[in-house]
C-alpha positions as CSV (number, residue, x, y, z in Angstrom):
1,X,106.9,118.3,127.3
2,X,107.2,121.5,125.2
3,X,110.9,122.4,124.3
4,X,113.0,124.9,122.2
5,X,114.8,121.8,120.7
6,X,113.8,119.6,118.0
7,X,113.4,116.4,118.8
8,X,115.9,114.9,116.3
9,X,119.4,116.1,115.8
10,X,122.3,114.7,114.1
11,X,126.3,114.6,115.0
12,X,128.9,112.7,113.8
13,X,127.2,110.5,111.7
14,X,124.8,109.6,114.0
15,X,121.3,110.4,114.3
16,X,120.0,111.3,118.3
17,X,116.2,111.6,119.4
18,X,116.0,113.6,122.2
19,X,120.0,112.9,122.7
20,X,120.0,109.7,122.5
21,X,121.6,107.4,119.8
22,X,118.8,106.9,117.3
23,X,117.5,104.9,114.3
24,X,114.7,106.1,112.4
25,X,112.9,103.1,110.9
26,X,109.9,104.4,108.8
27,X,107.2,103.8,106.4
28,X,105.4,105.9,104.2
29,X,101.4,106.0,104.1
30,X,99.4,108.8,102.2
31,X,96.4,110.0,104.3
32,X,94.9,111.0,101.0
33,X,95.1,107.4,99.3
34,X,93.7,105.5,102.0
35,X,89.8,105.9,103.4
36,X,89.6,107.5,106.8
37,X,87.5,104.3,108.1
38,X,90.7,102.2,107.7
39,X,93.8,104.9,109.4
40,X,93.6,103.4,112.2
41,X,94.1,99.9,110.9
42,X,96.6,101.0,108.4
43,X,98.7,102.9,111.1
44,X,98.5,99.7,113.3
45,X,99.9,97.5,110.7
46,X,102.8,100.2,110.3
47,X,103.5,99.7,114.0
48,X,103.2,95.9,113.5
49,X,106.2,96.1,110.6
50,X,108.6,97.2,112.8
51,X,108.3,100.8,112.2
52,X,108.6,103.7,114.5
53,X,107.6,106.5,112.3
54,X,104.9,107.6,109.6
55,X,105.7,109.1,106.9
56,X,103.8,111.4,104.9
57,X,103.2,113.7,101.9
58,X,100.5,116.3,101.9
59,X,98.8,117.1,99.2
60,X,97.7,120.6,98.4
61,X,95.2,119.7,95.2
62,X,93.1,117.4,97.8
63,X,92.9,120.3,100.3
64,X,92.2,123.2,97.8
65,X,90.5,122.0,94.2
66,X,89.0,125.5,93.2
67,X,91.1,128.7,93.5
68,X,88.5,130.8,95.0
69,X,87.6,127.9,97.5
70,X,88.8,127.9,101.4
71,X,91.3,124.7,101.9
72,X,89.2,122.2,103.2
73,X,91.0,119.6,106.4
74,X,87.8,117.8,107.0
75,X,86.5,114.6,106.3
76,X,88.8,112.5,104.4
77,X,90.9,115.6,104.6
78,X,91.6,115.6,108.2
79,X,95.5,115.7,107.8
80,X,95.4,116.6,111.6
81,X,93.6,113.7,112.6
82,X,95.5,111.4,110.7
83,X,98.6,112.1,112.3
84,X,97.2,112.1,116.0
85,X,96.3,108.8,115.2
86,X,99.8,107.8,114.4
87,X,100.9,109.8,118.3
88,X,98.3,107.6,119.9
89,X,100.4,104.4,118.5
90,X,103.4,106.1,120.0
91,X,104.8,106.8,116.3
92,X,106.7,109.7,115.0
93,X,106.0,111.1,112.3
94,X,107.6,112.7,109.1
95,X,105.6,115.4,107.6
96,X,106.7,116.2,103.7
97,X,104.2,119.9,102.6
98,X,105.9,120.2,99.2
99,X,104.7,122.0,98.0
100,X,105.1,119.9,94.7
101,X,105.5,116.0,96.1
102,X,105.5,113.9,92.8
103,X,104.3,110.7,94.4
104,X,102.4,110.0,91.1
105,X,99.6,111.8,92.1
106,X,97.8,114.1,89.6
107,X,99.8,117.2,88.9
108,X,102.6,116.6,91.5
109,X,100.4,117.5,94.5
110,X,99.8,121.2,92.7
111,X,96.3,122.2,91.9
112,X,95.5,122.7,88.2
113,X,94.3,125.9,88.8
114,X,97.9,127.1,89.9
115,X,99.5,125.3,86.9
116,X,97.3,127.0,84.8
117,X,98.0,130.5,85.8
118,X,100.1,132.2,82.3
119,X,103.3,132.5,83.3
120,X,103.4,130.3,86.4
121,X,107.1,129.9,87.4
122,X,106.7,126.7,88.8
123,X,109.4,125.3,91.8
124,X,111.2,128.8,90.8
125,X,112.2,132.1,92.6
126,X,109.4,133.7,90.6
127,X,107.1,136.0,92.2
128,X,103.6,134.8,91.4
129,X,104.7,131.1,92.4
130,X,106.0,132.1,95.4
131,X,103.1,134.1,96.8
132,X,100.9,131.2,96.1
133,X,102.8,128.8,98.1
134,X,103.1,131.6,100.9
135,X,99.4,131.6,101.5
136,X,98.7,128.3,101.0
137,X,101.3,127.8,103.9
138,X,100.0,130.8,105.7
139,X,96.7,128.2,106.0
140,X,98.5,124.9,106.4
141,X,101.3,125.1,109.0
142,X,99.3,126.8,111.8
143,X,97.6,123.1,111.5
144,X,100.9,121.5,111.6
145,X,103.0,123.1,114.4
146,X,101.0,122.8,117.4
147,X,101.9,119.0,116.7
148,X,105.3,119.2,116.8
149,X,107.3,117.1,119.4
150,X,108.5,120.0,120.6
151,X,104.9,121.3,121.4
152,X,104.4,117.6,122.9
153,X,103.0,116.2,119.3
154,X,104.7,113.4,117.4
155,X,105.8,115.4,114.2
156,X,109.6,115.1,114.4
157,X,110.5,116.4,111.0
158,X,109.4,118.4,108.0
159,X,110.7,118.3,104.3
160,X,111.6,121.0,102.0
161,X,110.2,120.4,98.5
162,X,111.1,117.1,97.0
163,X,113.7,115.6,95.0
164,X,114.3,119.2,93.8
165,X,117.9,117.8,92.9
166,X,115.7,115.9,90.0
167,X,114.5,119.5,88.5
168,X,116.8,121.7,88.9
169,X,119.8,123.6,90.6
170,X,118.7,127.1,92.1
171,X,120.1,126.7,95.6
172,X,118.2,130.3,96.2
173,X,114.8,128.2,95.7
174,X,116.0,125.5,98.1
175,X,117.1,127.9,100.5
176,X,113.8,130.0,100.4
177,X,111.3,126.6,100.7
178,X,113.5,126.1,103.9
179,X,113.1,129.4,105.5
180,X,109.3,129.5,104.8
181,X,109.0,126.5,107.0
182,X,110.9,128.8,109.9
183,X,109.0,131.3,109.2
184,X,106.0,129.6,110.3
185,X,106.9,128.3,113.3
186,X,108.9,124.8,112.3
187,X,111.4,124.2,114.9
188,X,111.9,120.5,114.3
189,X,114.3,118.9,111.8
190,X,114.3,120.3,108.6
191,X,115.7,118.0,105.4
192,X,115.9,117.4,101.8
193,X,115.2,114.6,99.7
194,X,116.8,113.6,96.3
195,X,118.7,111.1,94.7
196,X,121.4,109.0,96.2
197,X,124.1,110.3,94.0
198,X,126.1,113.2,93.7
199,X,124.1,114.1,90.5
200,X,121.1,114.8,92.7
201,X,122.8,115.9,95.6
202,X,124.4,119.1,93.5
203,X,121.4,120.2,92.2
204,X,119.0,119.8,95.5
205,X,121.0,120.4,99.0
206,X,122.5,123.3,100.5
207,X,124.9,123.9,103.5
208,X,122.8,124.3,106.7
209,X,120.3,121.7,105.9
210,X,120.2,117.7,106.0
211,X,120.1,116.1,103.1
212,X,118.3,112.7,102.6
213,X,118.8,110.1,100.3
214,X,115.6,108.9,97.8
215,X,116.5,105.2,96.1
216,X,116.0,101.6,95.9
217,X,119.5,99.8,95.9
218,X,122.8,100.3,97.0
219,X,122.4,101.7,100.0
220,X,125.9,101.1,101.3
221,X,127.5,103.0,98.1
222,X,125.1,105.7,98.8
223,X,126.2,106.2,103.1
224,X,129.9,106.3,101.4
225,X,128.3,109.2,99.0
226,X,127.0,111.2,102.0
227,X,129.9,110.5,104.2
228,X,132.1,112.3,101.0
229,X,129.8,114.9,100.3
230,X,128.0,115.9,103.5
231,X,130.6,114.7,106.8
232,X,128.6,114.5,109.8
233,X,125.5,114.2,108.5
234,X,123.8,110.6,109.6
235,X,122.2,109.0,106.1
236,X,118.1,108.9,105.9
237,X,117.2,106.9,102.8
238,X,113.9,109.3,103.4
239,X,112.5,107.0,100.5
240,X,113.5,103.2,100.1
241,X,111.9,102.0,96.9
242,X,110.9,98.4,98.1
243,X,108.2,98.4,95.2
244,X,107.4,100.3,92.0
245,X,104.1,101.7,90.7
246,X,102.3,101.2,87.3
247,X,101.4,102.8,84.8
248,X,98.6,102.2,82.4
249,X,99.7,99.0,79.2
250,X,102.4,98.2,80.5
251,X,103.0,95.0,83.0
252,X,102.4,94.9,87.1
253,X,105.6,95.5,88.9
254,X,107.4,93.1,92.1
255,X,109.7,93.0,93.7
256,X,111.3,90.0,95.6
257,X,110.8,90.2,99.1
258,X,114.0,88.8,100.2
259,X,115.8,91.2,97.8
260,X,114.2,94.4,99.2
261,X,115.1,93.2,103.1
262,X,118.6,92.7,102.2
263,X,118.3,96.2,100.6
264,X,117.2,97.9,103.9
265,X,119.6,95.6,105.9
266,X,122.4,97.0,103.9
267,X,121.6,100.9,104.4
268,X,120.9,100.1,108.3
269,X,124.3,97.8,109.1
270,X,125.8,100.7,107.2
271,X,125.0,102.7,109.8
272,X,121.5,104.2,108.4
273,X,118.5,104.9,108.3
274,X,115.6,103.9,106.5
275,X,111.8,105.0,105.5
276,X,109.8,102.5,103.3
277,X,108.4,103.8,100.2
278,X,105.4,102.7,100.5
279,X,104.8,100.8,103.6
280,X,101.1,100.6,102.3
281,X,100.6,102.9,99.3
282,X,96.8,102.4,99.3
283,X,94.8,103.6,95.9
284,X,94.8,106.7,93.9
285,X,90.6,107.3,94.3
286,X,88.7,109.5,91.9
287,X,90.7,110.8,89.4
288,X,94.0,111.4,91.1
289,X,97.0,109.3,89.6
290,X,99.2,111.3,87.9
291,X,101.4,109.9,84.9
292,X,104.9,110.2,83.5
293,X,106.2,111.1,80.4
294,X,109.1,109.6,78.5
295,X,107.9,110.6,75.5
296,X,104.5,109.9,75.4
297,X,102.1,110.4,78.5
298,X,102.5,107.4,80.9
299,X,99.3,107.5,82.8
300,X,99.3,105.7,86.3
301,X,96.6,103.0,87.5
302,X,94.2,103.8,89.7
303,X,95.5,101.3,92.6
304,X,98.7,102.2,94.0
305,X,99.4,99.4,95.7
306,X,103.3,99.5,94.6
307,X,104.0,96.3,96.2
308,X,104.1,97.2,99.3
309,X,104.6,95.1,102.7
310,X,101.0,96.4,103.2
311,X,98.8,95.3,100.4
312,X,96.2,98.0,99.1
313,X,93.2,96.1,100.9
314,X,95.7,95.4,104.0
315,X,97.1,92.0,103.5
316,X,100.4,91.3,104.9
317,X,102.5,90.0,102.1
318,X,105.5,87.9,102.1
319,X,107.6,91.2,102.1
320,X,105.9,92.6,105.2
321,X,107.7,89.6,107.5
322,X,110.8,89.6,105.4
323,X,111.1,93.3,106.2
324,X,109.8,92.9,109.9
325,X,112.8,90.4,110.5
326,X,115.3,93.2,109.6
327,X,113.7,96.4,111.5
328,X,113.8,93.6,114.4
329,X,116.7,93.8,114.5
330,X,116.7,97.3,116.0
331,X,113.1,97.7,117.6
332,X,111.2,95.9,119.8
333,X,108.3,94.5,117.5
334,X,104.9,94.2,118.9
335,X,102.3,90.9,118.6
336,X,100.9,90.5,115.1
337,X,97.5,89.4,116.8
338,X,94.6,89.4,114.5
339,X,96.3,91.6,112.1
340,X,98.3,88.5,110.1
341,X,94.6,87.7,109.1
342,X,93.4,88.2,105.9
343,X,90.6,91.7,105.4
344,X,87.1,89.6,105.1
345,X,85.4,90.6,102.0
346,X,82.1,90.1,100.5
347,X,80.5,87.1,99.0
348,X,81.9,86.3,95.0
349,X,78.7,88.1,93.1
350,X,77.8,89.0,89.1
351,X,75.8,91.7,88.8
352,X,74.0,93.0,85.8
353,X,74.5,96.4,84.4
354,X,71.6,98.2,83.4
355,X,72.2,100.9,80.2
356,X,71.2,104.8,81.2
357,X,72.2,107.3,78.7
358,X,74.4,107.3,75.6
359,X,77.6,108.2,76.1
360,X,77.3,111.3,73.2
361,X,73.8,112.4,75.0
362,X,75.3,112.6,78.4
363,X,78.2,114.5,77.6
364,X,75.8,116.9,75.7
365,X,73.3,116.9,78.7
366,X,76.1,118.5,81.1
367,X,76.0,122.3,81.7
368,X,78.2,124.8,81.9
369,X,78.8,125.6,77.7
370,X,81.4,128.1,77.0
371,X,81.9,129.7,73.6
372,X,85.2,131.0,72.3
373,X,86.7,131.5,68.7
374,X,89.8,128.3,69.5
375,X,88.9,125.8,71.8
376,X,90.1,126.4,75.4
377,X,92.1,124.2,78.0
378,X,90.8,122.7,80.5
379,X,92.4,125.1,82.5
380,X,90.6,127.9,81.0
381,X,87.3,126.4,81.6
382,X,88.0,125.7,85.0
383,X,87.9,122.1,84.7
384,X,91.3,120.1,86.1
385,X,89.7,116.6,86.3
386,X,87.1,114.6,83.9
387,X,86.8,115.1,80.2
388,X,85.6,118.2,77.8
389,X,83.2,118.2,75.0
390,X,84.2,120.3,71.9
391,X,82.3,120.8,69.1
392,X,82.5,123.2,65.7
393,X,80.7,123.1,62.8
394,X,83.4,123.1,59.9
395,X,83.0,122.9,56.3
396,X,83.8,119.0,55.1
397,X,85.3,119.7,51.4
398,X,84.0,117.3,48.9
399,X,86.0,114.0,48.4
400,X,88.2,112.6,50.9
401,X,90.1,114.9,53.3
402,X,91.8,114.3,56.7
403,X,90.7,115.4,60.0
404,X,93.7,115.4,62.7
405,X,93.4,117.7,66.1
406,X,96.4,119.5,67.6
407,X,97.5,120.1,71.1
408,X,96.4,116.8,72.3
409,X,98.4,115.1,75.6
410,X,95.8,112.7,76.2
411,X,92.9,111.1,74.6
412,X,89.8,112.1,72.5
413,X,87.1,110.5,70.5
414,X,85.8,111.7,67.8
415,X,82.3,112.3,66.3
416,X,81.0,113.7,63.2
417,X,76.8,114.3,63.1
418,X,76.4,112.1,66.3
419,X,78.6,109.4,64.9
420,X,82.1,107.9,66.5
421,X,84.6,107.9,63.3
422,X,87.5,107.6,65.4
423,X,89.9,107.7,68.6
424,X,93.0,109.9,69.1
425,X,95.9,109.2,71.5
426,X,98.7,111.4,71.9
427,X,101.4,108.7,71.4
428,X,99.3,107.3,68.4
429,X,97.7,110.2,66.4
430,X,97.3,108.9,62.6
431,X,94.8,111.7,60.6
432,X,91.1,110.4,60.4
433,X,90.9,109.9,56.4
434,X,87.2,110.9,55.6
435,X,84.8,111.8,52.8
436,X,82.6,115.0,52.9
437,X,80.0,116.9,50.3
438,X,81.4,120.3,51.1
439,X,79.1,121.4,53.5
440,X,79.2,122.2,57.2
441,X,78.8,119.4,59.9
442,X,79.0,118.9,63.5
443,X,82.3,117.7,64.6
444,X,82.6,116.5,68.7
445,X,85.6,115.9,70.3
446,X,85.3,114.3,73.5
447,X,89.2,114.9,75.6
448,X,89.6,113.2,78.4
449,X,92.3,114.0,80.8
450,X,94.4,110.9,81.8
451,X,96.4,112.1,84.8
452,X,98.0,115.0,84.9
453,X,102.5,114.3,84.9
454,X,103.6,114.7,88.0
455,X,107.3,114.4,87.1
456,X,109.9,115.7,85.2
457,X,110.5,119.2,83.3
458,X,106.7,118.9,81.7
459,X,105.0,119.2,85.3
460,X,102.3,121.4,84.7
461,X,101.3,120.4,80.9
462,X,98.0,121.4,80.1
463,X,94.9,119.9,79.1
464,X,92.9,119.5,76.2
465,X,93.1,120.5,72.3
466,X,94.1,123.6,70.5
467,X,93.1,123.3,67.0
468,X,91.0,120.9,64.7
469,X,92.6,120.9,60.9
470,X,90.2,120.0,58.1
471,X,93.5,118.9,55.8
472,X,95.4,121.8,56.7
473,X,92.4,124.5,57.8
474,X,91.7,124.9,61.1
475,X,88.3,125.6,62.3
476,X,87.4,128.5,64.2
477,X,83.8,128.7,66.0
478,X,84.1,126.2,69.4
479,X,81.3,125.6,71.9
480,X,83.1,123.2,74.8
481,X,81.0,121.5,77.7
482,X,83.7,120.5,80.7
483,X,82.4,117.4,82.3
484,X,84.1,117.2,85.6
485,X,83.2,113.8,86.5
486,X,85.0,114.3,90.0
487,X,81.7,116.4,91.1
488,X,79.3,114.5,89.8
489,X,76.4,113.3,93.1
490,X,74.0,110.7,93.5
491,X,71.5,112.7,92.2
492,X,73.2,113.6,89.1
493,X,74.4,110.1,88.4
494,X,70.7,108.9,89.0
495,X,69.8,110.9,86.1
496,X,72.5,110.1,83.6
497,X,72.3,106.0,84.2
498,X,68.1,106.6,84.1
499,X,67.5,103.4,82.3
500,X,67.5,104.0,78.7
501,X,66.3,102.4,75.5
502,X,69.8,101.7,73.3
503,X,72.0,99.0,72.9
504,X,73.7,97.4,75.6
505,X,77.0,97.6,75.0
506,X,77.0,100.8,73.6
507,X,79.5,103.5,75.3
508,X,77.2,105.4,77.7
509,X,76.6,105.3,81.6
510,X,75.8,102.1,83.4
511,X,73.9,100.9,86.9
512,X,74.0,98.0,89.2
513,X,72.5,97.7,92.4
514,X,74.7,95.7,95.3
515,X,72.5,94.5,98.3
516,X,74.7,94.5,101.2
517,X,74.4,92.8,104.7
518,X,77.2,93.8,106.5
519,X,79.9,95.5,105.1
520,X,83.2,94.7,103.6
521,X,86.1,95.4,101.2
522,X,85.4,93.7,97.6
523,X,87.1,93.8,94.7
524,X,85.2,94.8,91.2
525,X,86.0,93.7,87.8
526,X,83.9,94.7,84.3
527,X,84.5,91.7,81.8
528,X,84.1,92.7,78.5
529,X,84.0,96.6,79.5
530,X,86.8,98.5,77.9
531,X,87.8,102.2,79.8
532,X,86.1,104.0,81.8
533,X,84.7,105.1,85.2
534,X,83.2,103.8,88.5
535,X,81.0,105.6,91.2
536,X,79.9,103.9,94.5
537,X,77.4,105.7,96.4
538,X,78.2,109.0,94.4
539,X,82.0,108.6,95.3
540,X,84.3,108.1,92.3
541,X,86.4,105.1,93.0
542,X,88.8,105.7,90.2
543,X,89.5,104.5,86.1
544,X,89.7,101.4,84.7
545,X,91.1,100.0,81.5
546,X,91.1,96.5,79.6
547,X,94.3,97.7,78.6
548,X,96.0,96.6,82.1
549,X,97.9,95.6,83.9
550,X,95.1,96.5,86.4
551,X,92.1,94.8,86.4
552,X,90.2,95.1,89.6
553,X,89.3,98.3,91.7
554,X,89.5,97.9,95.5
555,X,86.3,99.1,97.0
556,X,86.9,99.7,100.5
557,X,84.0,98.5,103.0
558,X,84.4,102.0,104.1
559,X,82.5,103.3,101.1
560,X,79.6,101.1,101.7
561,X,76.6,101.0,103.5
562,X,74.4,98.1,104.7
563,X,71.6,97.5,101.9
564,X,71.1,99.1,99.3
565,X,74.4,100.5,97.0
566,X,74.5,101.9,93.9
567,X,77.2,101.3,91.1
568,X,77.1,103.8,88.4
569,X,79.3,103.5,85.4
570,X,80.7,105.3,82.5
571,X,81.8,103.7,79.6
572,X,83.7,105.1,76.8
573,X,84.0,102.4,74.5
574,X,82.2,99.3,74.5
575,X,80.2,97.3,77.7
576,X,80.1,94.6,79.4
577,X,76.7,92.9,80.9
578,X,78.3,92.6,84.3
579,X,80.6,94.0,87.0
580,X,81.9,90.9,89.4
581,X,82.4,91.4,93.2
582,X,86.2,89.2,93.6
583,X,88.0,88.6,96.9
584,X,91.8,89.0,95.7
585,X,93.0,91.9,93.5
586,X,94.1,91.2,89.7
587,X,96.9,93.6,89.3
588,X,97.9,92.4,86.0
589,X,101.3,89.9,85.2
590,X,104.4,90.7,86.3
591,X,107.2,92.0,83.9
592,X,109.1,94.7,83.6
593,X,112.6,95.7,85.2
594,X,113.0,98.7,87.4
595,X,116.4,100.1,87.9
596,X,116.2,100.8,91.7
């Protein structure tokens, strides 16, 4: 029934729903990181753990890619739908705008063409920022309110920004990204999320507004924090780290089941509560993982599985029971039925790739050439995803010189007259040492945007090169071609993996053809391929690298139709023959500590 109240309250350290004592057992699942065909099997599962509320992020660069473009909510975008699906399991749910949401997702959740803007204030008081979050909320909470509990809809709370404790310390900003939500019509809880120590709390919660916890360990020490710093508030860990994500060369990350349980035992027997991060965190399709930088770019893999109790194709791991047993302890848990069997997937298959075009005359084939005197960003060009062309025509001195670009946060490859010579990385960016005849030549630079950081005081670095130094001349003169691979269709991709007459293994765009009966999630591997790109049926699936510690992409049966599919593939170093249909992910070895 409609009501003035919101439907959670807290008092005395305890948290009520609708006035009675309360404990908010949750799990996080991104709409926008699993495919629409499996919500409802996703959201079941959640129910099946234990949980009695969904959590999620919403993020704006899925609903609003161009700037002169209308937010789009449909399809795979259908944020609405998503979370009526969660009421009609009788699950509340936990809705977290931003507008910046980190969740290593490209950019922090904000769209390239808003990072791009000169002079963008970003997560500030400044005016330009502001008025840019003000319209896009002007758009997206008229969506949200009407599901409210207090409208009779199962959203019981909203967050204001994220882990702002983690950026910076302008209690004005936290205050304003509060009143916003008012504004709009928000009458359910409003809260904060950072860090559970008083580090985090100073810098990202005010008086007059619940603050939440976001960590992995020590919960207990944490409800003694907020008991100190904020009496009467009752404790939300709003993000329980039971997993970690990875990030591009460096090793798969788990963590012990029985370890994370005791974790979120600890917080709730402290008198708590607790929402899993993630309960199933899915996979970051097309080109949307973000990365972190700790001195050099960190990009993250395409499957963001995280180890979660919910694998990415929907297995229930060992940590899903070990965590059911605890939130058992204070909810009724529901049959496990058919769901504690494994996802069918398709037959083990090999199929061959077939070569289309060169990886040099596709990128020259795309459209959409702009000429400038320096070379321009991605952001200039209007291109937030994919890779960019460059190419001057400098003046190679006679003898050996050294060729080094500036400006570079990512990756580029480097051609001179058609040739590769060479491939840059920003945390390993040694000067090509070549030998010219002192006359001009065509120099290509191929960048590629990795993922754009989505934490940390470098959120909204740009994309691309600034300068190309000939020794120490730089080279004026620059044509650039934006490729945005993310808008590539069928028809398009038919043309670039045309079958071609070159060699094999060659960088360039590949095909394979997948007959299908019924279908069914699979798992694909490229032995022997090196980095690049998959497309099914004109969707983007996401990156993959030899590098690791991913090595299968989930393909979702939701992406497939019976008969006839069509795998295109780009390439950017060196092929394989083949691309292998597995049953089981290969998420690379395990290593790596994580201070939770």
């Amino acid at each position: 029934m409609p009501s003035d109240n919101p439907a959670l309250t807290t008092a005395e350290g305890k948290l009520f729903r609708y006035g009675k004592e309360h404990r908010l057992l949750g799990g996080a699942i991104h709409y926008f990181r699993v495919h629409p065909s499996q919500w409802a099997d996703r959201l079941d599962r959640l129910k099946a753990l234990g949980a009695n509320t969904l959590d999620t992020y919403v993020a704006w660069n899925f609903h609003q890619r161009q700037p002169d473009a209308d937010p789009d909510f449909t399809g795979w975008a259908n944020l609405e739908r998503f979370i009526e699906l969660a009421a009609e399991r009788e699950l509340d749910v936990m809705v977290r705008p931003g507008p910046y949401i980190c969740a290593e997702w490209d950019n922090g959740g904000f769209p390239g063409w808003l990072t791009g803007t000169p002079g963008i204030g970003l997560r500030s008081t400044e005016r330009t920022y502001q008025e840019a979050v003000q319209r896009w909320f002007d758009v997206l909470l008229p969506r949200l309110t009407p599901l409210q509990a207090s409208q009779g809809g199962p959203i019981v709370a909203f967050q204001a920004e994220n882990e702002y404790g983690s950026y910076g310390d302008d209690p004005e900003y936290v205050a304003w990204t509060k009143q916003i939500l008012h504004e709009r019509g928000v009458t359910e809880l409003i809260f904060s999320a950072d860090g559970g120590n008083d580090f985090y709390l100073d810098g990202g919660s005010i008086d007059g507004m619940l603050a939440t916890g976001t960590l992995g360990s020590r919960g207990a020490e944490a409800v003694h924090t907020w008991q100190r710093r904020r009496p009467g508030e009752h404790f939300i860990a709003a993000e329980f780290w039971n997993g970690w994500f990875d990030h591009w060369g460096e090793q798969h990350h788990r963590r012990d089941a029985q370890d994370a349980a005791a974790n979120v035992a600890e917080i709730l027997d402290a008198g708590g509560s607790v929402c899993l991060y993630m309960a199933h965190g899915g996979s970051n399709f097309e080109l949307n993982s973000g990365a972190n930088h700790d001195g050099a770019l960190q990009p993250t893999v395409t499957s963001y599985d995280s180890d979660a109790p919910i694998a990415e194709d929907g297995r229930l791991t060992e940590k899903f029971h070990a965590i059911r047993e605890v939130f058992g302890r204070f909810n009724q848990l529901p049959e496990l039925g058919e769901l504690a069997e494994p996802p069918r997937t398709l037959p083990l298959s090999s199929l061959d790739l077939a070569p289309g075009l060169s990886l040099l005359e596709a990128a020259r084939s795309f459209s959409g050439t702009v000429s400038s005197v320096r070379p321009q960003s991605f952001e200039e060009l209007g291109c937030y995803q994919g890779l960019v062309l460059y190419r001057a025509q400098p003046i190679l001195p006679r003898g050996e010189f050294t060729l080094r670009v500036s400006g570079l946060h990512d990756r580029a490859i480097v051609f001179v007259d058609g040739e590769q010579l060479g491939v840059f990385e920003a945390t390993e960016h040694e000067p090509l040492r070549l030998s010219g005849a002192g006359e001009r030549a065509v120099v290509e630079v191929l960048v590629e945007n990795q993922g754009r950081i989505n934490y940390g005081h470098l959120l909204g670095q740009s994309k691309g090169i600034d300068g190309l130094l000939i020794n120490q001349r730089l080279s004026f003169g620059w044509e650039q071609t934006p490729l945005a691979l993310d808008e590539l269709d069928q028809r398009r991709l038919a043309e670039l993996t045309a079958v071609g007459h070159r060699d094999g293994s060659a960088a360039g765009f590949f095909s394979a053809n997948l007959e299908v009966t019924e279908p069914l999630d699979t798992h694909l591997a490229l032995p022997g391929s090196v980095k690049g790109f998959v497309w099914v049926n004109g969707f983007l699936l996401g990156r993959y690298w030899n590098r690791g510690p991913q090595q299968t992409l989930y393909l979702p049966a939701g992406l497939l139709q019976p008969g006839s599919n069509r795998l295109s593939i780009l390439e950017l170093e060196k092929a394989g023959s083949s691309v292998e249909l597995l049953g089981a992910a290969r998420l690379g070895s395990v290593g790596g500590g994580i201070e939770y």
